[in-house]
C-alpha positions as CSV (number, residue, x, y, z in Angstrom):
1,X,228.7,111.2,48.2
2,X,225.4,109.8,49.9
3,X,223.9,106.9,47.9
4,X,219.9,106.5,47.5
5,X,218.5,103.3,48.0
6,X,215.5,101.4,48.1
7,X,214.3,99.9,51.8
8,X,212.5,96.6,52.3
9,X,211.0,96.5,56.4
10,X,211.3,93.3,57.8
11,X,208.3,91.7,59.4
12,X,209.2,92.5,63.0
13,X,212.2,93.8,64.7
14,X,215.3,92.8,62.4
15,X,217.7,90.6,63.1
16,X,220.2,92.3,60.5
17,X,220.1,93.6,57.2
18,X,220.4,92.4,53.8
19,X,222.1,94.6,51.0
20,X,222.3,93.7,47.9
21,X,224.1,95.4,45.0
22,X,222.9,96.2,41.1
23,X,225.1,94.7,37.9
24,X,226.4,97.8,35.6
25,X,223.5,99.8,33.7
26,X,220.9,98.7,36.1
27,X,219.7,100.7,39.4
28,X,218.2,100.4,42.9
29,X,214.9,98.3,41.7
30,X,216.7,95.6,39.4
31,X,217.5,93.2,43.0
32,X,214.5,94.6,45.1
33,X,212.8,91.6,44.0
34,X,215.6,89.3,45.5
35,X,215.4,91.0,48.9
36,X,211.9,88.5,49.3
37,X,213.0,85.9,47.1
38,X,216.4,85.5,49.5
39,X,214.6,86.5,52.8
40,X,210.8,85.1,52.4
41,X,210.3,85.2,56.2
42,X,211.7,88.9,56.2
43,X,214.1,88.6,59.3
44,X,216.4,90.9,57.9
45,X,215.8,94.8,57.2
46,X,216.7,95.0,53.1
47,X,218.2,97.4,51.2
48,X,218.8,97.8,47.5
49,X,221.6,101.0,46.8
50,X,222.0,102.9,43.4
51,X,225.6,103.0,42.3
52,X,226.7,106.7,42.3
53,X,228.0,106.9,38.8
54,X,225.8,107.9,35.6
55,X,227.7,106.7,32.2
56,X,226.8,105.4,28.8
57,X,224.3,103.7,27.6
58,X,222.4,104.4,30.9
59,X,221.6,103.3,34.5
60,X,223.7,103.4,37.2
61,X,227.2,102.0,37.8
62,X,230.1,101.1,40.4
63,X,232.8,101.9,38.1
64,X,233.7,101.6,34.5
65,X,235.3,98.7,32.7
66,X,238.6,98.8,30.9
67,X,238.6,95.1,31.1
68,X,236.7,92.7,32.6
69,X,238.4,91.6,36.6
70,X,240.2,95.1,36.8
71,X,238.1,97.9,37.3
72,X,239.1,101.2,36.5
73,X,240.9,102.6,39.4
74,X,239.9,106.2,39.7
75,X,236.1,105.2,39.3
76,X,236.2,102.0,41.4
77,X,236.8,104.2,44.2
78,X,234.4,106.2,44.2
79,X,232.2,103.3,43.9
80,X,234.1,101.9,46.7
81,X,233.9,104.8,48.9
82,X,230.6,105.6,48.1
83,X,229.2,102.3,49.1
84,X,231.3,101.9,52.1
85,X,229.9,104.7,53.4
86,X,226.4,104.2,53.1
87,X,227.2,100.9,54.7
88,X,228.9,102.1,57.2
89,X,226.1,104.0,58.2
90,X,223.5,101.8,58.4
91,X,221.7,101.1,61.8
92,X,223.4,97.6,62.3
93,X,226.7,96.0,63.6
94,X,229.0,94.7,60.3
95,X,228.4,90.7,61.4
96,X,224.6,91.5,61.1
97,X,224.6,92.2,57.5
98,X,224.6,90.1,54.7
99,X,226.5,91.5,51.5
100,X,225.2,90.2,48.0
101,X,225.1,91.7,44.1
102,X,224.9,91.0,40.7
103,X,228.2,91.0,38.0
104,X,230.0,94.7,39.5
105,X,227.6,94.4,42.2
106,X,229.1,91.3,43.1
107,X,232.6,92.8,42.8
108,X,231.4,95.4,45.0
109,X,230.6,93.0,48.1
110,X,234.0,91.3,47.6
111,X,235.3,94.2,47.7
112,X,233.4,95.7,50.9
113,X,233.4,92.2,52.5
114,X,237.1,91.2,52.1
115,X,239.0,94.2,51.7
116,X,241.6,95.4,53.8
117,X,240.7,96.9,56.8
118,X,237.1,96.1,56.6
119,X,235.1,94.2,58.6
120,X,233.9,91.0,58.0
121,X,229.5,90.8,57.4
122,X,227.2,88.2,58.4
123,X,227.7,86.8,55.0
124,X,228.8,87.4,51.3
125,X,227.1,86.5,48.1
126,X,229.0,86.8,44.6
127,X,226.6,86.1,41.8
128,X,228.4,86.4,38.5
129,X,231.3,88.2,39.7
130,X,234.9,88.5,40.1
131,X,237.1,89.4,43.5
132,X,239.1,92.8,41.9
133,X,242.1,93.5,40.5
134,X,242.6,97.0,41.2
135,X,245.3,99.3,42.2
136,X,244.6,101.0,46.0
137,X,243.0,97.7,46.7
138,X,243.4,94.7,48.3
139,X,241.5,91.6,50.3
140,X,242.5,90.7,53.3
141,X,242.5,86.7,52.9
142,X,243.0,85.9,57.1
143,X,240.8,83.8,58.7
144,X,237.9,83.4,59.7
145,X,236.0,83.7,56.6
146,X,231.9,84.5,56.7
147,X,229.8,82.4,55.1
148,X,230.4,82.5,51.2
149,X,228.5,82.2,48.2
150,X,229.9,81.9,44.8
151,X,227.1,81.3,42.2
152,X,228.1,81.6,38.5
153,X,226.5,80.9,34.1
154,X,229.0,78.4,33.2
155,X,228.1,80.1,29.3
156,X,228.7,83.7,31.0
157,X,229.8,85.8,28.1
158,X,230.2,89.0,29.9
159,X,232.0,87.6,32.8
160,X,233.1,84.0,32.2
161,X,233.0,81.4,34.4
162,X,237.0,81.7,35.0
163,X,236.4,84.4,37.1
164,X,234.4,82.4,39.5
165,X,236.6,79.5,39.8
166,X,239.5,81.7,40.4
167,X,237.5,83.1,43.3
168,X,236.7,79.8,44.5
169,X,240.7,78.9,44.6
170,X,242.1,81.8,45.9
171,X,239.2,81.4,48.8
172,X,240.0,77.8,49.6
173,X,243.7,78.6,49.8
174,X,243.0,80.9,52.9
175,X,241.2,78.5,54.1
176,X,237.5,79.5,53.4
177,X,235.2,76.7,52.7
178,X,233.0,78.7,49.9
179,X,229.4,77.6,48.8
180,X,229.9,77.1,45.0
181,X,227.7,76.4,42.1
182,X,228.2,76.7,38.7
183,X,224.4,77.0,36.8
184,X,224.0,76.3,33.2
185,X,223.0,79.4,32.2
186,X,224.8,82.4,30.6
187,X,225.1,86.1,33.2
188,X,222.0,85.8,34.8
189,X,221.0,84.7,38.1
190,X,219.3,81.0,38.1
191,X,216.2,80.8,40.2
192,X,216.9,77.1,40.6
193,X,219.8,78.4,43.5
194,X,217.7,80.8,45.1
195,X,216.7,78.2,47.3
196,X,220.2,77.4,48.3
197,X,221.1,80.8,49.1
198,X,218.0,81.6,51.0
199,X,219.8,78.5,53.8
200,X,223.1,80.5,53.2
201,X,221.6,84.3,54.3
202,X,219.0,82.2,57.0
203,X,221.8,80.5,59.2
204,X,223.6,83.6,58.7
205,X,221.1,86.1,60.2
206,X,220.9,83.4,63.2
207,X,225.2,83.5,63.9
């Protein structure tokens, strides 16, 4: 299953990429905007993907949601595989690319960035997401860690706050040393950190 996605040039020759991945319902253009707002200088090559699955009300999605932190199996991978894929065939080296998304498109970069027998990217960015409980599935919590960003509404109502603090614990109990900022908002991202993550994806495209 070949995913389409939206492409972003960088401003000369890249230095890596920088994908970022759509919240449930949404589509390829919802985090296009990010791309600049994460990467102002444009050092990175960015890309936006469109999760393969059409399902009610609309958009596009990574899986469906029985409950919220364990995806539907039979869906999440072909999400999974889907995505992998497309990354996989990018025109850059794993520890060149940043991962990042919104809500499942944060699950989804946990799950490409930390799961078991993947390799590691330049960095990972989980805005307002959960790492997965899901059969066929699991991280792979050895050291060394990338750089990691865990942003997350303390008022999230979709996807509460839990989530993100469980992240943060399991993380730091393998010995990552996770950004981590909790923003008073509810499941949104907060402009105020953009300039926090924009230090997290610049050191990283320099590694």
């Amino acid at each position: 299953m070949s995913l389409r996605a939206l492409e972003r040039p960088a401003a000369g020759e890249p230095e890596g990429a920088l994908v970022l991945f759509h919240g449930r319902g949404a589509d390829e253009h919802d985090l296009f905007p990010l791309l600049d707002a994460l990467d102002p200088e444009r050092r990175l090559q960015g890309y936006t993907p469109r999760g393969p699955l059409a399902l009610p009300p609309g958009g596009a999605h990574w899986y469906v949601v029985p409950r919220v932190g364990y995806p539907d199996p039979e869906t999440f991978h072909i999400g999974y595989s889907a995505a992998a894929e497309w990354l996989d065939g990018l025109p850059f080296p794993p520890e060149r690319i940043v991962l990042g998304g919104f809500s499942q498109g944060a699950v989804m970069s946990y799950a490409l960035g930390l799961g078991k027998g993947r390799p590691r990217p330049a960095a990972l960015l989980a805005l307002s997401g959960f790492i997965p409980t899901v059969d066929g599935w699991e991280p792979d919590l050895d050291p060394p860690f990338p750089p990691i960003a865990i942003v997350h509404g303390e008022y999230d109502p979709v996807i509460p706050v839990e989530f993100a603090r469980r992240a943060r614990a399991v993380l730091e109990e393998a010995g990552a040393e996770p950004f981590y900022r909790e923003v008073p908002v509810d499941h949104t991202i907060d402009a105020a950190v953009l300039p926090e993550l924009q230090q997290v994806v610049a050191v990283a495209s320099t590694i």
